[in-house]
C-alpha positions, 0 to 999 in steps of 0.5 A, spaced: 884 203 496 883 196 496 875 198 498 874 203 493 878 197 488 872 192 490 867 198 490 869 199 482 869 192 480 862 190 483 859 197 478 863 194 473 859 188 475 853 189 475 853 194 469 856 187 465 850 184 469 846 189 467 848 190 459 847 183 459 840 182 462 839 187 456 841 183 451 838 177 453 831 181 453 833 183 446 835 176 444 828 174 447 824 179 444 829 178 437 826 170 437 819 171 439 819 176 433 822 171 428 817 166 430 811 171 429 815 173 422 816 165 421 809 163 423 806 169 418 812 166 412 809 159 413 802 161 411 803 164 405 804 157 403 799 153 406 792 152 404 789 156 411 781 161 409 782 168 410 780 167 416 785 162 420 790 167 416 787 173 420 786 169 427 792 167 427 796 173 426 792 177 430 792 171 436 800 173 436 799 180 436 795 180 442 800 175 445 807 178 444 806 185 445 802 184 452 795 187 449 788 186 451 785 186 444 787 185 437 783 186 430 784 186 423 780 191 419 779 190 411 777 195 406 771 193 402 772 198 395 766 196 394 763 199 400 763 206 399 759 208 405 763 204 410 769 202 406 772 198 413 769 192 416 771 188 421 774 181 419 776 179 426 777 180 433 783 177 438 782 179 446 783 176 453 779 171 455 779 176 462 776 182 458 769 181 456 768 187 452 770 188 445 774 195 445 773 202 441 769 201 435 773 203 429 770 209 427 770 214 421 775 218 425 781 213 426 779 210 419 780 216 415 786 217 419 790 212 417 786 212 410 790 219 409 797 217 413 797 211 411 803 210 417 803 206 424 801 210 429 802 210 437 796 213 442 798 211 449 793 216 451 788 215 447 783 218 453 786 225 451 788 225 444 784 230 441 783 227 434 779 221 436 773 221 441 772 214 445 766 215 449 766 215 455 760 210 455 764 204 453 764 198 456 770 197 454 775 203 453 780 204 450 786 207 453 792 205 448 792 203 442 797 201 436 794 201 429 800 199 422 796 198 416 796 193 410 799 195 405 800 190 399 803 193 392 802 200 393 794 200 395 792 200 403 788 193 403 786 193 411 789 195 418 792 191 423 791 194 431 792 193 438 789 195 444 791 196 452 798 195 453 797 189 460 804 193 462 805 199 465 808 205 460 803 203 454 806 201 447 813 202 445 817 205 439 819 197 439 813 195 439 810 199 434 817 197 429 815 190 430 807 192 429 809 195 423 814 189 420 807 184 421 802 189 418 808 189 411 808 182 412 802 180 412 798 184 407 800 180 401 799 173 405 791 176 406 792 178 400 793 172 397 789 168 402 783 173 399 784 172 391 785 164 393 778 164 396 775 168 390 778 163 385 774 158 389 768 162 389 769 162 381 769 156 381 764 154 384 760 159 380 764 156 372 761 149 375 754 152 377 754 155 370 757 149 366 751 144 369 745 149 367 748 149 360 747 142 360 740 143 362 739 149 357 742 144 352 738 139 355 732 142 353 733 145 346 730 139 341 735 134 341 735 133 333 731 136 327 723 133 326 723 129 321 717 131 316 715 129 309 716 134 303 721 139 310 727 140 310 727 143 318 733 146 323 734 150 328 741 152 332 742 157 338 749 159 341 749 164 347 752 169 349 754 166 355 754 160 358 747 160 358 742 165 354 735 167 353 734 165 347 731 158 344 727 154 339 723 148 340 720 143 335 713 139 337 710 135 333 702 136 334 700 131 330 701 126 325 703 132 319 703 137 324 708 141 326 709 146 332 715 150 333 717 157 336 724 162 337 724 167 343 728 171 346 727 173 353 730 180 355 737 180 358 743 176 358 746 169 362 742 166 368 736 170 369 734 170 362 735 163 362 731 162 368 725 166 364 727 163 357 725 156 361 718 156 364 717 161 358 718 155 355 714 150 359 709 154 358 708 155 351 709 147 351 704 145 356 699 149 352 701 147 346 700 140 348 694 141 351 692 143 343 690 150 346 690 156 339 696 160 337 692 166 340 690 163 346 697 160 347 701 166 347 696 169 352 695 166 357 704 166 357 703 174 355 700 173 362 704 169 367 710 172 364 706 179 367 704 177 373 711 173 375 717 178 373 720 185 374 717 190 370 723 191 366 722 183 363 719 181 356 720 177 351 719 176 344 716 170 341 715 167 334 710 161 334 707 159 328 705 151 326 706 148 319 700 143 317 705 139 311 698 136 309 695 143 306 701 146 306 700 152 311 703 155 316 699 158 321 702 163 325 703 168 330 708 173 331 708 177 339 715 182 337 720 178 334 723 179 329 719 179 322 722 172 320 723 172 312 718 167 306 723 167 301 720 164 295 719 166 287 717 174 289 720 179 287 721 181 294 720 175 300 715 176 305 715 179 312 711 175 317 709 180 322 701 178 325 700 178 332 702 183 338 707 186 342 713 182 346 709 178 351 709 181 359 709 188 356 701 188 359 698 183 363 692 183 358 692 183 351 690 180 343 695 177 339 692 176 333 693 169 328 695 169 320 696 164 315 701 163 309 702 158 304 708 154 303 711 153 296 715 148 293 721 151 294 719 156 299 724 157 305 722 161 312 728 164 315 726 165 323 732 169 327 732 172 333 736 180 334 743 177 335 744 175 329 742 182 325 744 187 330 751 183 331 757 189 330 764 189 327 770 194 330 766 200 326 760 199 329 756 197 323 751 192 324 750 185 320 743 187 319 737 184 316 738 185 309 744 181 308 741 174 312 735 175 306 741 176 301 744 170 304 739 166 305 737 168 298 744 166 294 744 159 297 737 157 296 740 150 295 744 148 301 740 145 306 736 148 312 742 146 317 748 148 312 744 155 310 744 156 318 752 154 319 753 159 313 749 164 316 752 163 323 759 163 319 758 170 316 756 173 322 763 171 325 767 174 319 763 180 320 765 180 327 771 178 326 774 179 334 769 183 337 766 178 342 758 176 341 754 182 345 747 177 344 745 170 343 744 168 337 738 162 334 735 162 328 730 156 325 730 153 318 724 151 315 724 149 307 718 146 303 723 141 297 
């Protein structure tokens, strides 16, 4: 009787022993799990990449739950033929080769069940092909997705359990817990690094307006018996529109507005040696002709074919009184004087880099005491209202005709402002520039 007493308070024992065995592995694995958690909790607001945020996630992965190898996928919406890219891999030290290569099996899987999923066998699973080529199979695998605000961002996986009987039901509980927790972390990691890429390109932008301006004139030319102004307002930071000033001689004065195909910094690009063309072959006293061909040229040979710009250059002799001109698919600037009706401006050709080669051809108007030339480029005319309805040509002639006393800068800003109230809260679609010159 006294043994059997023994024998039954030894198995109460050992199971005692056993229960709390169980429960200290528990408490165990309970702390390393809150430790994860808490190290994932710490990067939400620290300032680490996207990268060191990946790492670290996965370098515990890998450590706690015993696997070989570890990865985080994000998905790329913007990448439709292969939405998946691998951002970072974890493994042994001992384990040279990379696992199974994430394929369009596994990816889709969990594209469509968004749920953890627990292979142990993989070899054998009839859903996804290994290849028995790999340097490195795969025989377990524990993949959970990234889930942040409802939309799957990513999967988070380990590979090979290092202890016997594969991955458990705790281990894909845990997994699951890390991929739910971390998906907002990455998230919010990503968005920050996208911020700063903005930032950088707003300041990238902010210092090429300080050069585009740099290179608009600085002030209206000053010539005797002229009243002369010019102003531009991109659509973005920068544009391809812009007017220049260049005194040729004494009392001549070259000035020019162009408009280069396109919008923000690729216009601007073009707009600039657009620029630095007709000035160095202004300068050089080449023709009006000969200067819009050879720029006709170099735009041509050095830009997609897609690439054009229009181009109204004109040099006024204020000795004679004569403008000469040339007009390569600009706008038709308006003369407007006594007439009955103004005068359009439209000798010359094509927008120049239309064809490699062709003949621009020179006119010439005279300038009368009260005569003022209206030069504008198609952001102006063709700006829309709510309805759809352009500004139109017709009203700067309208305008420009009732206010024949204001001045060249003081009928641009009222012109700027009319096409502002015609708008009203649409947002400009083009660059706007338009040049004054008035004969008092």
């Amino acid at each position: 009787m006294a043994k059997q007493e023994n024998d039954q308070q030894i198995r109460n024992l050992q199971d005692e022993n056993r229960r709390l065995n169980g429960e200290t592995l528990r408490l165990q694995r309970a702390v390393e799990e809150l430790g994860i958690l808490n190290e994932i909790a710490m990067a939400i607001n620290s300032s680490l990449s996207v990268e060191k945020i990946l790492d670290l996630i996965t370098q515990r992965c890998v450590h706690h739950l015993r696997a070989e190898q570890g990865a985080v996928l994000l998905l790329e919406e913007q990448k439709s033929k292969k939405p998946f890219q691998t951002i970072c891999r974890v493994g042994d030290n001992s384990q040279p080769h990379l696992p199974l290569h994430f394929n369009e099996q596994l990816t889709g899987w969990m594209l469509k069940n968004r749920s953890p999923l627990l292979i142990n066998d993989l070899g054998n699973d009839s859903r996804f092909a290994t290849g028995s080529d790999d340097p490195f199979p795969a025989r377990s695998l524990l993949c959970a997705p990234l889930v942040c605000k409802g939309k799957m961002t990513g999967l988070l996986a380990v590979f090979n359990k290092k202890t016997s009987g594969g991955f458990s039901i705790d281990d894909q509980r845990l997994l699951a817990i890390i991929a739910s927790e971390s998906a907002q972390v990455i998230e919010n990691a990503r968005l920050a690094e996208k911020e700063k890429d903005l930032q950088h390109v707003q300041e990238e932008l902010h210092l090429a307006f300080e050069i585009q301006t740099n290179l608009l004139p600085k002030e209206a030319p000053h010539l005797s018996g002229y009243d002369i102004a010019g102003k531009n307002t991109p659509a973005k930071e920068v544009g391809g529109d812009y007017y220049d000033f260049l005194a040729v001689e004494e009392r001549k004065l070259a000035f020019c507005l162009g408009d280069v195909s396109g919008k923000g910094l690729p216009a601007a690009l073009l707009m600039a040696n657009l620029q630095a063309a007709v000035r160095s072959q202004t300068m050089a006293g080449t023709s009006l002709t000969s200067c819009l061909e050879r720029a006709n040229a170099l735009l041509f040979r050095n830009t997609s074919s897609e690439k054009f710009a229009t181009l109204f250059f004109g040099c006024l002799d204020a000795a004679s009184h004569v403008l000469h001109y040339c007009n390569a698919g600009q706008n038709h600037p308006f003369l407007i004087g006594n007439e009955i009706k103004p005068i359009r401006l439209s000798a010359g050709g094509l927008a120049l880099g239309c064809f490699e080669s062709f003949p621009f051809e020179e006119s010439q108007v005279a300038l009368k005491p009260g005569n003022q030339l209206i030069v504008f480029s198609d952001g102006i005319s063709e700006a829309v209202n709510g309805a759809g309805q352009e500004f139109g040509e017709a009203r700067i002639c309208e305008l420009a005709s009732a206010n024949r006393d204001a001045s060249a800068s003081g009928l641009i800003d009222y012109i700027f402002k009319a096409v502002g109230e015609h708008a009203r809260n649409q947002p400009q679609m083009d660059d706007m520039t338009m040049v004054v010159v008035k004969r008092v």
